[in-house]
C-alpha positions in Angstrom: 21.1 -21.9 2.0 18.2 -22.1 -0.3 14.7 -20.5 0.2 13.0 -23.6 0.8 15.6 -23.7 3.5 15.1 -20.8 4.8 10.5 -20.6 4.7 11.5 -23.7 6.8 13.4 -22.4 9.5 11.1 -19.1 9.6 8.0 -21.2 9.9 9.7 -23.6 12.7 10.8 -20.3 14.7 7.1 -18.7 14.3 5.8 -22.0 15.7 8.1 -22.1 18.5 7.8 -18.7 19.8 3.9 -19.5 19.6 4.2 -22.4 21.7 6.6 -20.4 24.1 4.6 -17.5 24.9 1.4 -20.3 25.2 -1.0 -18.2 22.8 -3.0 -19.2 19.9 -3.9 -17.7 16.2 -6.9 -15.5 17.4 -4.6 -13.5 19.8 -2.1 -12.8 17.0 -5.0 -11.9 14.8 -6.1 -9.2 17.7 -2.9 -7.8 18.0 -1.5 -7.7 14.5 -5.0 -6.5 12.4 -4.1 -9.7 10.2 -6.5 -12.3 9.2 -6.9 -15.8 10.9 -6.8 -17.0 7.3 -3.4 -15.4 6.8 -2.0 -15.9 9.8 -2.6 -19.7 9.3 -0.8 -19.5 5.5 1.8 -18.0 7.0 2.1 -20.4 10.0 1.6 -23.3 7.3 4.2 -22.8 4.9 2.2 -22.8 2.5 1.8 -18.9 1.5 4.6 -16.4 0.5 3.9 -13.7 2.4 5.2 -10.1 2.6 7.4 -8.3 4.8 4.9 -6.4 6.5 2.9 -9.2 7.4 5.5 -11.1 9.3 6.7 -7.8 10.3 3.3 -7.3 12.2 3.2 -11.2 13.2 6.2 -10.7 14.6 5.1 -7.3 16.3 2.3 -9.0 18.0 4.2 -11.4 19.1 6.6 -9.2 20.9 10.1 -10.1 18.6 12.5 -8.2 17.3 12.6 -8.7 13.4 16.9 -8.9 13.4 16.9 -11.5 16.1 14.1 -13.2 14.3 16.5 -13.8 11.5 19.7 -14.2 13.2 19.4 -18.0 13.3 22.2 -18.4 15.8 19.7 -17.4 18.1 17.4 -19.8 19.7 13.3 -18.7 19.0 12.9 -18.2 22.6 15.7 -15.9 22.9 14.0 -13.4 20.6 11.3 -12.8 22.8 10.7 -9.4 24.7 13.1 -7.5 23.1 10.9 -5.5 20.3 12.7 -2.2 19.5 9.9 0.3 19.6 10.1 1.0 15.6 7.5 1.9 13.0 6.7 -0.1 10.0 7.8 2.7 7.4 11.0 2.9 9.7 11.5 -0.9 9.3 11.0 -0.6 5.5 13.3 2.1 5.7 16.1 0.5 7.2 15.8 -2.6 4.8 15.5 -0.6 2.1 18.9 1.7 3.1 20.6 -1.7 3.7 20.0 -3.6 0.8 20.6 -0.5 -1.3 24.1 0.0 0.9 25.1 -3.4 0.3 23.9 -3.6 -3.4 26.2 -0.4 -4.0 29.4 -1.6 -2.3 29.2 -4.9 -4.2 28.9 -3.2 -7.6 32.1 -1.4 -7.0 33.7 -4.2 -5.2 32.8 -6.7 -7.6 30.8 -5.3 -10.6 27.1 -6.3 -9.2 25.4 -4.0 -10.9 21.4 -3.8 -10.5 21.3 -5.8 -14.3 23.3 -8.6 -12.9 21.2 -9.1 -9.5 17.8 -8.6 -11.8 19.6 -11.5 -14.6 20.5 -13.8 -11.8 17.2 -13.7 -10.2 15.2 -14.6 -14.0 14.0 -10.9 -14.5 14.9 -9.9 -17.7 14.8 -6.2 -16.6 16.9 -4.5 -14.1 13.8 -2.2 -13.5 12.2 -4.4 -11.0 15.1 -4.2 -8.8 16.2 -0.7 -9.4 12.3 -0.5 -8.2 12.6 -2.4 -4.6 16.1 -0.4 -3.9 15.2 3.6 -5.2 14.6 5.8 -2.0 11.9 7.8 -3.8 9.4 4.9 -3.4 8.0 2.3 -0.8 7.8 -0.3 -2.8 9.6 -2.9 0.1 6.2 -2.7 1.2 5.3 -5.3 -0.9 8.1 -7.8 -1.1 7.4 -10.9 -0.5 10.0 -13.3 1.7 10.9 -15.0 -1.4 12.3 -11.8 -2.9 13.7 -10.8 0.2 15.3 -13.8 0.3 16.5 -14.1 -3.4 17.7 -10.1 -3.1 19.9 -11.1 -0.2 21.2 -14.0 -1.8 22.3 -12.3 -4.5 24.2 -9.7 -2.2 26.1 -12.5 0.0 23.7 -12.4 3.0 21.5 -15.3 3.0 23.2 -16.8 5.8 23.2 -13.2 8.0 19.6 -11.8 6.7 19.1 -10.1 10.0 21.7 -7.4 9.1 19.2 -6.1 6.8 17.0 -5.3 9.9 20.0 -3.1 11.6 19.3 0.6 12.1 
């Protein structure tokens, strides 16, 4: 799967569990303290947006992030069943995950930090070794596209919503 594969089937699902639950852009705005403005990027496709913003999209809405992104699932299936977690507890999780994964795949298979930063155009590892250190929040501000790229790298593109398992 490629990203623009994947922004495409996160944008359909957003729009379908918007049309299921029969509620429009102001509500979510209400719920989620995000913009109108934003909320319509993100709807359009046409924004990158982070992982806290569709985090709180999604809380608004009442879905559970890993069923969001387990696309086996059908969008209406991932309604109702929010797990009553915080957003630093999300980060958290994603963080430990990607950092898990990152670590068994360098000894597995030699995918050190370098070679994930090389393969995504970075020509530092220090970006990366940024996004995966526990000593700072900086998932915070990754964007979908990084997200995406990061899991890529790792072998997960096509089961992202591990990354969301406590």
């Amino acid at each position: 799967m490629e990203y623009c594969e994947f922004k495409e089937i996160t944008n359909i699902r957003l729009i379908e569990i918007i049309r299921h639950q029969k509620i429009n852009v102001s509500y979510i705005a209400k719920k989620s303290g995000i913009s109108q403005s934003q909320i319509y990027k993100v709807f359009s496709g046409n924004s990158d947006t982070t992982l806290v913003t569709l985090y709180k999209i999604l809380l608004s809405l009442n879905v559970d992030i890993e069923l969001f992104f387990n696309f086996s699932i059908p969008s209406e299936k991932t309604i109702n069943y929010q797990k009553a977690c915080a957003e630093n507890n999300i980060l958290k999780i994603v963080k430990k995950n990607l950092k898990i994964q990152q670590a068994n795949l360098s000894r597995l298979e030699g995918l050190t930090q370098s070679k994930i930063a090389e393969k995504m155009g970075y020509s530092d590892y220090k970006y990366i070794n940024k996004l995966l250190s526990t000593k700072n929040n900086s998932v915070k501000d990754m964007y979908l596209s990084t997200l995406f790229s990061i899991t890529k790298q790792l072998g997960l593109e096509h089961k992202i919503h591990v990354i969301f398992r406590n």
